[in-house]
Structures are given as structure tokens and as C-alpha cells.
N, C-alpha and C positions, 0 to 999 in steps of 0.2 A: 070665207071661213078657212079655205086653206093655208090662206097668209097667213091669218091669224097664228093658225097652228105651226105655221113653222117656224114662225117667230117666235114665238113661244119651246120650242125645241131649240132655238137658237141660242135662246137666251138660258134656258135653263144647263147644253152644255158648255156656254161660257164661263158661268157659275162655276160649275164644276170646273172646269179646269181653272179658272182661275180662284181656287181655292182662298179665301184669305189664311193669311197665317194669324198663327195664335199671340203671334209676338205682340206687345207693347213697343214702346218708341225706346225705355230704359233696355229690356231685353232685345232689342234689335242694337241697341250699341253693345250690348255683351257678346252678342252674334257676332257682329264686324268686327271687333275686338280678339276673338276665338278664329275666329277666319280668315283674319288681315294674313299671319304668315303659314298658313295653313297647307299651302301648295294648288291649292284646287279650290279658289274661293268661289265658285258657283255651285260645286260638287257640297262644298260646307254649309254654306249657305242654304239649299236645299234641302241636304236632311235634317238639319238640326232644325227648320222651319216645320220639316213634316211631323218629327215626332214630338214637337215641342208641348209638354203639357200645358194646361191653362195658365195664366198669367196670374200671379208677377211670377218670371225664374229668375232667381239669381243667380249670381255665379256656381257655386258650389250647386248648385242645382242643372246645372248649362254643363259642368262638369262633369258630372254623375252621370247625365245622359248620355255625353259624349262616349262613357266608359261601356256605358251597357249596349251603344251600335258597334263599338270595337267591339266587345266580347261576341255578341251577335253578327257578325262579319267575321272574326277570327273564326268561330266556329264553323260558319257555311265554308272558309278557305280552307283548312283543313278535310271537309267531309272533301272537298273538290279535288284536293291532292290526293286522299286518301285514294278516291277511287280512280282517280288516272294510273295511281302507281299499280293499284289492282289490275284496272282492265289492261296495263302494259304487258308485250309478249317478249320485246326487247330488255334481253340484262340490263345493257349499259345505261339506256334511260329505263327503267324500272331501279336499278340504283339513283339516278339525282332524283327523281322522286321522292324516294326512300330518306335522301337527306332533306328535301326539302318538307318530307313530314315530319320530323326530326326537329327540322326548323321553329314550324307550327306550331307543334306540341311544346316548345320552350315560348311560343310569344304566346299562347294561350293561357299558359301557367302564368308570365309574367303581366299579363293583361288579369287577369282574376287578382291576383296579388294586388295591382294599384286597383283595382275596381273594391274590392276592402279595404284599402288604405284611403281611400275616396270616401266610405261609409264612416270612417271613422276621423274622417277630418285631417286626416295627415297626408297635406296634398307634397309634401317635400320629398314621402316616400314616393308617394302617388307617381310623381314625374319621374326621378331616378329610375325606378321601374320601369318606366314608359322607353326609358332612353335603353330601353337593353332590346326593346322590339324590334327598334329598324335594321340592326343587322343582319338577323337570322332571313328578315322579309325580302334584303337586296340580296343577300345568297342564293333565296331561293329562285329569285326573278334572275338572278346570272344562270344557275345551274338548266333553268327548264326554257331559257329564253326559245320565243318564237315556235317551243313544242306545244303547248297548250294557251292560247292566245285571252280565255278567260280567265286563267289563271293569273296572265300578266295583268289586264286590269283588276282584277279582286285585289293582288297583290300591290297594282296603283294609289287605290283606294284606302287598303290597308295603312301605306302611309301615310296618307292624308289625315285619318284618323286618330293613327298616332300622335301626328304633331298637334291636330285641333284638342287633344287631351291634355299634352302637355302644356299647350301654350294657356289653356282654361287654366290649370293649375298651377303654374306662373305667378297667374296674374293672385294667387289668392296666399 
């Protein structure tokens, strides 16, 4: 009887972790397609599986998603800078902080800007827009380098997202 049962534990968190994804075979090429120059094709790969609504997505649909984990990561990077530069006692890094909130707050504004221009089918602004991100996001990864080490991956990631945005809108 205990075997049974623990087999039965076994198997149900195998289940669990190995999750199927929601993908089809068509949205699993829109996936590798969006992730191919992505920077981080495992890091792509995985969210966009996890938050993938039901099947079929299309592009424009793979797209939109992509825009609202950027929006939803811009935001948590921000609150994280926010309050680094808060809890700092230090001027001089309590200033790159400071820039690096600065930063934030311009790729949040232009992340909502293509995430509207995504709602409304104008993926040419969509990306232009996209392309004003990466700079503020490598400033801010020079300015605070090595002082706050979650900052630097959120900041990693950040990019990664970028480019899976831009490259979805590319393609459309």
C-alpha cells in the first residue's frame, strides 16, 4: 500500500512539474521564431509557454503577450529601483539610482506606448518604440553595476524581452 502511494505522489508531482504547454505545433514555430534571436532562448521559451493562453495564438497574439510580461517586468523593475534608491544612505549611489529610475520611467512610458500601438495593429510603431528601451536598460546596468545583483538580472531579462517583442513584431 505504501508503494502504491508513493507512486502515486510520484507521478502526480511529475505531472506537475512537467507541465504541458498550451502550445500547438503552429504556435510552437511562432515561439522559436520570436526566440530564435531573443538572447536568452530558454528564459523565452519558458515564459511565453507559461503564460500562453489557449490555442491557436497567432502572431499578433504571441506579440501582445510578449508586450504585457514586458509591461509586467518593467513595472516590478522599477518598483526594485525605486526602493534601492529609497533605502540608500549613500549620495553618490542614491544618485545612479536616481538615474537609473529616470531610466525606467522612460522605458515604462515607451513600453505602454508600443503595448497600444500592439492593440491597434501598428506593429511598425510597436518596435520603433521597442528600440528606444535598450538604452536607458544598459545605462542603468553600467551605472548600478554589481551594487544590486537583482537588479542586474531583472535588467538581463528586461532585455531579453525587448528583443522577443521586437522580433514578434518584425515578423508581422
Amino acid at each position: 500500500m505504501k508503494t502504491l502511494l508513493s507512486i502515486f505522489f510520484v507521478i502526480v508531482i511529475v505531472v506537475a512539474l512537467l507541465r504541458p504547454s498550451l502550445a500547438d505545433k503552429q504556435t510552437d514555430d511562432l515561439i522559436n521564431k520570436v526566440c530564435y534571436y531573443a538572447g536568452d532562448d530558454s528564459f523565452c521559451q519558458g515564459i511565453l509557454h507559461k503564460n500562453l493562453p489557449p490555442p491557436p495564438v497567432d502572431l499578433a497574439g504571441l506579440t501582445r503577450l510578449t508586450l504585457n510580461l514586458t509591461l509586467s517586468f518593467t513595472k516590478e523593475t522599477l518598483a526594485l529601483v525605486e526602493k534601492a534608491e529609497a533605502d540608500e544612505k549613500r549620495l553618490g549611489v542614491r544618485q545612479r539610482y536616481y538615474w537609473c529610475r529616470i531610466g525606467y520611467i522612460k522605458v515604462l512610458s515607451n513600453v505602454q506606448t508600443a503595448e497600444y500601438n500592439a492593440r491597434r495593429s501598428e506593429f511598425d510603431s510597436m518596435v520603433t518604440t521597442l528600440g528606444l528601451c535598450s538604452e536607458p536598460i544598459k545605462q542603468c546596468q553600467r551605472n548600478v553595476a554589481g551594487l544590486l545583483p537583482a537588479l542586474k538580472e531583472k535588467s538581463r531579462m528586461m532585455l531579453v524581452l525587448i528583443e522577443m517583442g521586437s522580433n514578434a513584431g518584425t515578423y508581422l
